[in-house]
BALOBA-1460 file (C-alpha; in Angstrom, 3 decimals):
// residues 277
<rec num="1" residu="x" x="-24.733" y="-12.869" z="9.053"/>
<rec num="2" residu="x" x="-21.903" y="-14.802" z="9.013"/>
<rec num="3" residu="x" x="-23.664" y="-16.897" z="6.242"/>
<rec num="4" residu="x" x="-24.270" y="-13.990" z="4.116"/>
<rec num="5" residu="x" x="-20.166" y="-12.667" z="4.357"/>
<rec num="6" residu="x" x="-19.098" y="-15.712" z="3.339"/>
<rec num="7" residu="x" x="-21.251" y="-15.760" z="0.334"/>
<rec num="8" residu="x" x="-20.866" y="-12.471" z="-0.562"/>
<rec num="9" residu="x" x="-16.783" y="-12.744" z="-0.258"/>
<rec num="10" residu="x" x="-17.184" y="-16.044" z="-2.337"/>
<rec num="11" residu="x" x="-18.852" y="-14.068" z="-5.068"/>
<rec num="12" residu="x" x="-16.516" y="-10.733" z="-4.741"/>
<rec num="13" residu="x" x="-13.359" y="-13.432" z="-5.232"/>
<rec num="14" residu="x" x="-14.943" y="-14.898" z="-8.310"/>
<rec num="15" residu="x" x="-15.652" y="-11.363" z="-9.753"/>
<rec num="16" residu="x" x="-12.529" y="-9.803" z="-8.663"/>
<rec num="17" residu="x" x="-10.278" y="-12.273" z="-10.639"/>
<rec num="18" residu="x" x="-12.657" y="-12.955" z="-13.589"/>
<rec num="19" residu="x" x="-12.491" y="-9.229" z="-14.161"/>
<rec num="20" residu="x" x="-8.643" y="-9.233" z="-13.856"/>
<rec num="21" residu="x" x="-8.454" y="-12.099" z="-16.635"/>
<rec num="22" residu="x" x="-11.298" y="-10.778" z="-19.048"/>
<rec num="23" residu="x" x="-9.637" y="-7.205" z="-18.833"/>
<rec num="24" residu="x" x="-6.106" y="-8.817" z="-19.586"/>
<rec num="25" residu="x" x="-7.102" y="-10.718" z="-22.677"/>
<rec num="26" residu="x" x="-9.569" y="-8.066" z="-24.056"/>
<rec num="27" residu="x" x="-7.232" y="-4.523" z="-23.420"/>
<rec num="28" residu="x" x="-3.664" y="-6.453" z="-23.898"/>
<rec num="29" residu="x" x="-3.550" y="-5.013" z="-27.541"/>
<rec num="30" residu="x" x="-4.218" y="-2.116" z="-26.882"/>
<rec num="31" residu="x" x="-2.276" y="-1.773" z="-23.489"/>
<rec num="32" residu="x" x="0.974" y="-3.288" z="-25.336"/>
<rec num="33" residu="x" x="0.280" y="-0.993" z="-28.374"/>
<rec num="34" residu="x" x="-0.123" y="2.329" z="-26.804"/>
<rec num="35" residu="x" x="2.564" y="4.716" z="-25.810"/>
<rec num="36" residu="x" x="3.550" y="3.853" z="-22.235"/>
<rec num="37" residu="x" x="1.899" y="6.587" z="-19.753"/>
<rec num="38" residu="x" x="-1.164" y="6.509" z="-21.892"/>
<rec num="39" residu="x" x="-1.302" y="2.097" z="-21.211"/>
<rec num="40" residu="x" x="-1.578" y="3.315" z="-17.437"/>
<rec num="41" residu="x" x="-5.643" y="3.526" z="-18.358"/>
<rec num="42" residu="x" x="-6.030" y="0.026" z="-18.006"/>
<rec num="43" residu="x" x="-4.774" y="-0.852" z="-14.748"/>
<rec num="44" residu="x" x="-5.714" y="2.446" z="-13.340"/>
<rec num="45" residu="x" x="-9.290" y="1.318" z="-14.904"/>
<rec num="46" residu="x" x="-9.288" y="-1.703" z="-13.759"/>
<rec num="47" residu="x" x="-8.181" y="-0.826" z="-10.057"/>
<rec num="48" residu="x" x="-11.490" y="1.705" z="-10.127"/>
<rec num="49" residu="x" x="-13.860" y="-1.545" z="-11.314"/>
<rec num="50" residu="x" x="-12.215" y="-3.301" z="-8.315"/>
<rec num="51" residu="x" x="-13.245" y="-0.600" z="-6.100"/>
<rec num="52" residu="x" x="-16.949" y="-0.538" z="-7.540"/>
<rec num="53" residu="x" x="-17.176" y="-4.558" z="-6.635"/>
<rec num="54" residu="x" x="-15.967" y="-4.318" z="-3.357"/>
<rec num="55" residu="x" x="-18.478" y="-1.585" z="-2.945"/>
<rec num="56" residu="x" x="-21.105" y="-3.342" z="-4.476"/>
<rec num="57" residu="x" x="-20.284" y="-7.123" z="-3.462"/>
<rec num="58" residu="x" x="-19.288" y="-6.989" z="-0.232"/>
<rec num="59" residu="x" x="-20.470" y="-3.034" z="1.421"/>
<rec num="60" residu="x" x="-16.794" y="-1.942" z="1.782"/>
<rec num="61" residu="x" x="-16.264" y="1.539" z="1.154"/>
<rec num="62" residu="x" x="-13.321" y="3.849" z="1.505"/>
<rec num="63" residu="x" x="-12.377" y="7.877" z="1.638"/>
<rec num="64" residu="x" x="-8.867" y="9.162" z="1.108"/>
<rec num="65" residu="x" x="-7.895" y="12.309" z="3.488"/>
<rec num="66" residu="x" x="-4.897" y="14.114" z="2.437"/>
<rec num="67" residu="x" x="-4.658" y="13.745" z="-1.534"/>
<rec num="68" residu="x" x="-3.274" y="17.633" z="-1.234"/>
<rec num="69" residu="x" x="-0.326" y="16.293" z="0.235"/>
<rec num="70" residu="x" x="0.712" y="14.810" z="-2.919"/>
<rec num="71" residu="x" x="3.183" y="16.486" z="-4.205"/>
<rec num="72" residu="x" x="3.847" y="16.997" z="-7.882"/>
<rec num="73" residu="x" x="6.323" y="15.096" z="-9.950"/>
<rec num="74" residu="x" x="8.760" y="12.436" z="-8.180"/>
<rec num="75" residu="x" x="8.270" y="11.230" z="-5.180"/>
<rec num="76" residu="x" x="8.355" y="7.901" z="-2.683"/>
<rec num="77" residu="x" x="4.861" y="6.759" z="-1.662"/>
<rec num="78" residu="x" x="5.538" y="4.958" z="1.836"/>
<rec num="79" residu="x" x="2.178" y="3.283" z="2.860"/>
<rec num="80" residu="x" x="1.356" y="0.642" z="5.558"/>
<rec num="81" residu="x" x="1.280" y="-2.910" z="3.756"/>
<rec num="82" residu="x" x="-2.049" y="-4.839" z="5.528"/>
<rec num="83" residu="x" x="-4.121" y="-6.420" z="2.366"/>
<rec num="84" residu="x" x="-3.735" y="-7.333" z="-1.382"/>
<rec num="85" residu="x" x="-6.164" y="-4.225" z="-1.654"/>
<rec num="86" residu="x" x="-3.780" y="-1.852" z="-0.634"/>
<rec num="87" residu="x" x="-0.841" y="-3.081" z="-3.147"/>
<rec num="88" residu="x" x="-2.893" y="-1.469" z="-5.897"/>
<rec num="89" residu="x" x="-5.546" y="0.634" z="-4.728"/>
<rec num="90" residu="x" x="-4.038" y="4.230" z="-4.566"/>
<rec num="91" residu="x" x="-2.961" y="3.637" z="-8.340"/>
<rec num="92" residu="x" x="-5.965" y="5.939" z="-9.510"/>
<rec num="93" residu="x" x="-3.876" y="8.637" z="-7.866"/>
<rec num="94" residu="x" x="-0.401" y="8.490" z="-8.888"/>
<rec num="95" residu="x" x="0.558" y="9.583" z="-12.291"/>
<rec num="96" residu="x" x="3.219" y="7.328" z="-13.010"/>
<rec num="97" residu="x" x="4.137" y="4.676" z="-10.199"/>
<rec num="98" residu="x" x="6.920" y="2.306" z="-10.544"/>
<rec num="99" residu="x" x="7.924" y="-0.310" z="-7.906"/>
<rec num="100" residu="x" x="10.543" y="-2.684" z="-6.781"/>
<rec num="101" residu="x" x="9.401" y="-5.673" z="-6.809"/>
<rec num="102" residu="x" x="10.603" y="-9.459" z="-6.715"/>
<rec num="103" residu="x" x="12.079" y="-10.676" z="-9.928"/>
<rec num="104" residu="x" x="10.008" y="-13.926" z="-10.025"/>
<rec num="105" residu="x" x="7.166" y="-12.061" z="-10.704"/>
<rec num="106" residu="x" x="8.299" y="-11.073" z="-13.993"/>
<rec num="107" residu="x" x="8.292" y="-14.501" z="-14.917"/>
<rec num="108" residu="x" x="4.779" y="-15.253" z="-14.955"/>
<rec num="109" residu="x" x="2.911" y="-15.033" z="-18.193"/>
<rec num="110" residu="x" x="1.313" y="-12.076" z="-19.756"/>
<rec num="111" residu="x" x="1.062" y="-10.120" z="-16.182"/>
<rec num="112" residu="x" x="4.661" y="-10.173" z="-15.991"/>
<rec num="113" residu="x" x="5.197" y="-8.617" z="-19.344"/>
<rec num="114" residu="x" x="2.396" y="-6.079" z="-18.316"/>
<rec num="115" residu="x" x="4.578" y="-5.164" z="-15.694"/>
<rec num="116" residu="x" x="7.373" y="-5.488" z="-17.847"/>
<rec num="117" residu="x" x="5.760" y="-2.416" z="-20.174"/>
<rec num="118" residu="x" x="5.827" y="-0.048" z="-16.699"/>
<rec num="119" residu="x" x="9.135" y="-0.067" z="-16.451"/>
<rec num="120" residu="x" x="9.100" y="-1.948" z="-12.800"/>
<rec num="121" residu="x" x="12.623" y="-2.667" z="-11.077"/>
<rec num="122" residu="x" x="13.198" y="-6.412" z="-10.493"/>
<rec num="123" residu="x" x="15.233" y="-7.579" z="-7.693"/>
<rec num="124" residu="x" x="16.946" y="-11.016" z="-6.466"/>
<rec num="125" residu="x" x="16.006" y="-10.186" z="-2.672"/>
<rec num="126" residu="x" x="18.601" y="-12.814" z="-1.922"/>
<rec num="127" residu="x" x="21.028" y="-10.760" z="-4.087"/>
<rec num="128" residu="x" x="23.563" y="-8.569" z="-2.524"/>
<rec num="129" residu="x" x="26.892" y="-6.148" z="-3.805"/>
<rec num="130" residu="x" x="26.857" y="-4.860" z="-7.398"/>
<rec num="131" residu="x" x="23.033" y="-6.357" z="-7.880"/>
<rec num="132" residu="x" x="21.943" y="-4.036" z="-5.602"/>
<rec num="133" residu="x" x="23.984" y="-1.251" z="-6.945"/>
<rec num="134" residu="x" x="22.401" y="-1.645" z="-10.088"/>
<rec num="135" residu="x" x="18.564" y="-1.450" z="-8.518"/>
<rec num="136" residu="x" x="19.729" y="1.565" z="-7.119"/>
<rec num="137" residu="x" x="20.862" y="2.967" z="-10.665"/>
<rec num="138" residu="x" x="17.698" y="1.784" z="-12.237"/>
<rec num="139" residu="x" x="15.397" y="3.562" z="-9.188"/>
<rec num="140" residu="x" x="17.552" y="6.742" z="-9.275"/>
<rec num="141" residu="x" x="17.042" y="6.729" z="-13.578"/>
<rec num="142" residu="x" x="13.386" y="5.821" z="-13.584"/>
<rec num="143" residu="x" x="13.012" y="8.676" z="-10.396"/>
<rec num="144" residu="x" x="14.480" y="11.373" z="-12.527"/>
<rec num="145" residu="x" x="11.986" y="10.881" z="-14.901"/>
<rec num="146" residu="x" x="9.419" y="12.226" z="-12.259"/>
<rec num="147" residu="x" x="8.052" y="8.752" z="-11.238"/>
<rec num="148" residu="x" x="6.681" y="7.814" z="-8.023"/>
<rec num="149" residu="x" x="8.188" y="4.862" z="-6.478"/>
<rec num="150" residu="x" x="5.468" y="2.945" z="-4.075"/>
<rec num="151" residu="x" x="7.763" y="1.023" z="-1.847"/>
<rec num="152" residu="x" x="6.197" y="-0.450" z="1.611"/>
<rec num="153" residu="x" x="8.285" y="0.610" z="4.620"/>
<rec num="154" residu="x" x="7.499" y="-2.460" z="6.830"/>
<rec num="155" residu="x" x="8.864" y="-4.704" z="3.295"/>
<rec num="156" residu="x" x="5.894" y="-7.405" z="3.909"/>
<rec num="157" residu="x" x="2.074" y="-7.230" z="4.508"/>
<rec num="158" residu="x" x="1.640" y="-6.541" z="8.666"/>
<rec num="159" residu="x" x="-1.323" y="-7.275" z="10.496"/>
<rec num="160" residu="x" x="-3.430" y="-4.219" z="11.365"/>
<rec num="161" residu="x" x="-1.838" y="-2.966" z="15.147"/>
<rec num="162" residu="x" x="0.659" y="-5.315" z="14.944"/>
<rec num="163" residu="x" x="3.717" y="-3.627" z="16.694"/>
<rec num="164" residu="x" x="6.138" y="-1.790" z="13.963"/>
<rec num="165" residu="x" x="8.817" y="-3.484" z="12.079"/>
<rec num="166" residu="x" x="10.520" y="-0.591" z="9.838"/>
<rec num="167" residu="x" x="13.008" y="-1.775" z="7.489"/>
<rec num="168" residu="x" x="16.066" y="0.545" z="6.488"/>
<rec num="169" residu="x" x="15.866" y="-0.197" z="2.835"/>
<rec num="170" residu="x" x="13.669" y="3.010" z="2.740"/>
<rec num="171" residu="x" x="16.013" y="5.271" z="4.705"/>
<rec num="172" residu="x" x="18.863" y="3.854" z="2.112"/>
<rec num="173" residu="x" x="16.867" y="4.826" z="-1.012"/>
<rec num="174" residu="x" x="15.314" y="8.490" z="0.374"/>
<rec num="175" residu="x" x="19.479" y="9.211" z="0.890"/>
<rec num="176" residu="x" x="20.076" y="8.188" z="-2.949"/>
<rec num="177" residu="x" x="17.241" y="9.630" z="-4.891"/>
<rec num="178" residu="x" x="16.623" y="12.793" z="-3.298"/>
<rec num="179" residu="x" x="13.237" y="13.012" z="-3.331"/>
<rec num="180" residu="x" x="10.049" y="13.884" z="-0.764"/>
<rec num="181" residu="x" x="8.651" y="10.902" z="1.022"/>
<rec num="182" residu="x" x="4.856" y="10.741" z="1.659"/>
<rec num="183" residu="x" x="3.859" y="8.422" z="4.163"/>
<rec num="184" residu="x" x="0.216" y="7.044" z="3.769"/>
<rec num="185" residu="x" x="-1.520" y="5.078" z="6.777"/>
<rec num="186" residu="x" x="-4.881" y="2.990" z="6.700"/>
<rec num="187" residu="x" x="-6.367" y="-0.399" z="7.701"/>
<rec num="188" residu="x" x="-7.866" y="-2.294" z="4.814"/>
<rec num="189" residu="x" x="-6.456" y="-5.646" z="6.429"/>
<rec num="190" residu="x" x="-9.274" y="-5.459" z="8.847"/>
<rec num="191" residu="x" x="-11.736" y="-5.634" z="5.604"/>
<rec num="192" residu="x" x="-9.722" y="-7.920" z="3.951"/>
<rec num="193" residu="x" x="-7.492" y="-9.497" z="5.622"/>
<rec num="194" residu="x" x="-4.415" y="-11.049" z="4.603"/>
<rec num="195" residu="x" x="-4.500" y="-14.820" z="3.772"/>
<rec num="196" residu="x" x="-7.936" y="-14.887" z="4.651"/>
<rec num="197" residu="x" x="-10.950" y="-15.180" z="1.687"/>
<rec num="198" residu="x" x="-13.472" y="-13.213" z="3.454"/>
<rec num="199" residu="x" x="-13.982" y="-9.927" z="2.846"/>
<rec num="200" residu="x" x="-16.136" y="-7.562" z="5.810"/>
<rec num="201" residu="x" x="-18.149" y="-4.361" z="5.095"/>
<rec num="202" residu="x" x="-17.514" y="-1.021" z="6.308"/>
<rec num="203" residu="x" x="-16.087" y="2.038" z="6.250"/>
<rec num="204" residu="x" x="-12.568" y="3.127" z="6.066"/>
<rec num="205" residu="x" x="-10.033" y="5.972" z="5.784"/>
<rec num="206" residu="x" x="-7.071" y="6.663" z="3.645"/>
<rec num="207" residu="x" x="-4.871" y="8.898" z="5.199"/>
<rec num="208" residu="x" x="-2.066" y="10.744" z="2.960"/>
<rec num="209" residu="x" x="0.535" y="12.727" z="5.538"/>
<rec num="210" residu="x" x="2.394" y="15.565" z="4.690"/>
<rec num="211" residu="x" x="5.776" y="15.078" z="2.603"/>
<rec num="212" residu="x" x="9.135" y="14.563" z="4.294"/>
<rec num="213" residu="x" x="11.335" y="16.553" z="2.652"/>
<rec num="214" residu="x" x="14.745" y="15.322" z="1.039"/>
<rec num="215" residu="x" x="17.761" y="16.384" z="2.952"/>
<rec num="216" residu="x" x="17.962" y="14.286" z="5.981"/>
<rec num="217" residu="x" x="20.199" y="11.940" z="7.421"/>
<rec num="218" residu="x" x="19.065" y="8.258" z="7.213"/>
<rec num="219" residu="x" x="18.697" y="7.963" z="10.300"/>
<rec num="220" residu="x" x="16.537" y="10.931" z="11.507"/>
<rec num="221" residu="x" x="14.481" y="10.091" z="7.965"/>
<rec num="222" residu="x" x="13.392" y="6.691" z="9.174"/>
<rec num="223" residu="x" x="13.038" y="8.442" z="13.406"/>
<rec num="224" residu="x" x="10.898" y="10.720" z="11.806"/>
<rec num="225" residu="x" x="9.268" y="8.362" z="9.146"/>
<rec num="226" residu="x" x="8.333" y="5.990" z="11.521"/>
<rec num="227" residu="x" x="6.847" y="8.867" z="14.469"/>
<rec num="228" residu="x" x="4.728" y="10.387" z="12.162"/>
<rec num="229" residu="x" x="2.849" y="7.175" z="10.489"/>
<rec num="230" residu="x" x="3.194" y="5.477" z="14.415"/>
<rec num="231" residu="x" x="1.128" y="7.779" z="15.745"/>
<rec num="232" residu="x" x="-1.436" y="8.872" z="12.738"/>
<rec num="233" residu="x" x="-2.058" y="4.761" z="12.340"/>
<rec num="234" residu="x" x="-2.465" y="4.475" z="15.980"/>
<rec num="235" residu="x" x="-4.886" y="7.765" z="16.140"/>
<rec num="236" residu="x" x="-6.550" y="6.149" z="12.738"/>
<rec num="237" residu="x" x="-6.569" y="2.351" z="13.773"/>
<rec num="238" residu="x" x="-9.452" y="3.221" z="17.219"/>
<rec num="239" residu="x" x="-11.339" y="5.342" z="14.687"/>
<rec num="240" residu="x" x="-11.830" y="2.499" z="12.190"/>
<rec num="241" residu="x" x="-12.044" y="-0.031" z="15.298"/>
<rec num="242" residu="x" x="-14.882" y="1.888" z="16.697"/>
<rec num="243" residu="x" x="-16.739" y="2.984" z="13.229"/>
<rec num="244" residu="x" x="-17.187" y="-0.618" z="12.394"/>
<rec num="245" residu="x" x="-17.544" y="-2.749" z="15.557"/>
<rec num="246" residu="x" x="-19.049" y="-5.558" z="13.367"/>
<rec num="247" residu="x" x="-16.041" y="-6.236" z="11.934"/>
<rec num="248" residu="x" x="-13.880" y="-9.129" z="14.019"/>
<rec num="249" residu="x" x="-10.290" y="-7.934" z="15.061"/>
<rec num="250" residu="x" x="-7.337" y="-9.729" z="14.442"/>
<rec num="251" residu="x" x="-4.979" y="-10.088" z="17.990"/>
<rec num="252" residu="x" x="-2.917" y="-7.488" z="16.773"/>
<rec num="253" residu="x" x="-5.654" y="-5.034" z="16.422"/>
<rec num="254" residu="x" x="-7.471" y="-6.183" z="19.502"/>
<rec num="255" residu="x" x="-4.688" y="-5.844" z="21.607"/>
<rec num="256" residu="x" x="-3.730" y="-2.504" z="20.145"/>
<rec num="257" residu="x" x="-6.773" y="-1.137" z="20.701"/>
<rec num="258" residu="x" x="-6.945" y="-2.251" z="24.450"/>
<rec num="259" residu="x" x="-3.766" y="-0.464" z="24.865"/>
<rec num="260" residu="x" x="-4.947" y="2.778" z="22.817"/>
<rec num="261" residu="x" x="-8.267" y="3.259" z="24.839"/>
<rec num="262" residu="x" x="-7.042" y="2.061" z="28.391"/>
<rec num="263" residu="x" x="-3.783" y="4.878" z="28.135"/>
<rec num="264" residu="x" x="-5.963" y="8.052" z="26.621"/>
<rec num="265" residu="x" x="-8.261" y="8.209" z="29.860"/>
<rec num="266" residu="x" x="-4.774" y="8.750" z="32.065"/>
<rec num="267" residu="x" x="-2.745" y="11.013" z="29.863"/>
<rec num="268" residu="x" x="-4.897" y="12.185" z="26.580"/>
<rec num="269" residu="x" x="-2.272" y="10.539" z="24.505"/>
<rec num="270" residu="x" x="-1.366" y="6.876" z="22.911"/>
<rec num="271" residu="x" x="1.513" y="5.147" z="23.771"/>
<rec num="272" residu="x" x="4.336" y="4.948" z="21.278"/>
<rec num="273" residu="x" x="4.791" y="1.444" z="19.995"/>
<rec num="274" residu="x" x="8.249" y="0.086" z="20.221"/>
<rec num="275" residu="x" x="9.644" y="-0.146" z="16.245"/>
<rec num="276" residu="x" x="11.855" y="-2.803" z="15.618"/>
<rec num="277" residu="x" x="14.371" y="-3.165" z="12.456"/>
């Protein structure tokens, strides 16, 4: 068995990135030609074919819970950062996303002027004063179009059950751009895990909350925020444990769980994980 994931992860690796490059070189002309929202097929297409090999390669499948929560026109997309996967995979579902993302990025040939053509926000991270002003600006501008900005509250890819680390960037930008906030929760990292080339089978869900609404204070945004995924993650992370005991658990995850299951027979109810900023 062990045999067999490697292979097939081997094999899903190869196809995932040959099918990145081939798509690149064949759709560029028409993805740099087209009008802006309609270039959106070809990543959007591409994300789906990525989806299909996972399923196919390696027995990984997914279900998303919640996609009436969406609301329509702008909004911020707050999901929990675990894999590479999760970085693109809800694209499919989001009519217009734009992101802040790390200015080096936009260096790298052809996929930085692909993201260059959607209109993404670059930022110095190390940058501080007026820079910053001016990402604001930009994210305000390309919100009022009726984008969705996918920003990741915890900044940085998290292992799955590792204990919370909200950063107040998010609270900062829901105060500026007025706009609802839907938090989204799931566990792909336990599929695919971060730095790691394997890739495990299974089954997992994809679960979109209900929208904060605009009009809180920073603070009570990220309180609230940070309850409501918290506690959906934690409900979400032994259902995902215990639907796919095959796969192996990170120490995050496995002590997590132990916690989880060893508090619900005294109380009914999970223990609230300590956030940290």
């Amino acid at each position: 068995m062990p045999g067999m994931i490697a292979a097939r992860s081997v094999l899903f690796n190869l196809a995932f990135y040959l099918n990145l490059i081939a798509r690149m070189i064949v759709l560029s002309p028409y993805y740099f030609l087209a009008p802006r929202r309609k270039a959106w097929s070809v990543p959007k297409n591409w994300v789906r074919s990525n989806h299909w090999l996972m399923e196919s390669l390696v027995g990984t499948t997914f279900e998303i819970e919640g996609l009436e929560n969406i609301p329509a026109g702008g909004f911020i997309l707050a999901p929990k950062h675990q894999s590479f996967w999760d970085a693109y995979a809800l694209l499919p579902w989001i009519p217009d996303a734009v992101y802040i993302l790390k200015r080096e990025l936009m260096w790298i040939p052809l996929f930085g002027w692909y993201i260059a053509k959607m209109r993404m926000i670059p930022v110095n991270r190390g940058a501080r004063g007026r820079v910053m002003a001016q990402v604001m600006e930009r994210t305000r501008a390309e919100m009022a179009k009726g984008r969705q900005l996918i920003i990741y509250p915890e900044g940085t890819r998290r292992s799955a059950g590792a204990p919370p680390d909200y950063k107040y960037g998010i609270a900062r930008i829901y105060a500026n751009v007025g706009v609802p906030v839907v938090p989204v929760v799931m566990h792909p990292g336990l599929f695919w895990p971060r730095r790691k080339f394997l890739r495990y089978p299974g089954h997992f869900k994809v679960k979109v909350l209900p929208p904060i609404a605009p009009g809180l204070d920073p603070d009570t945004f990220l309180e609230t925020l940070i309850a409501q995924m918290e506690e959906e993650s934690d409900r979400l992370l032994v259902e995902t444990i215990e639907a796919n005991p095959h796969v192996p658990l990170p120490p995050t995850a496995r002590i997590r769980y132990a916690q989880l299951r060893a508090a619900q027979p005294a109380s009914g109810q999970i223990p609230a994980p300590t956030p940290t900023r």
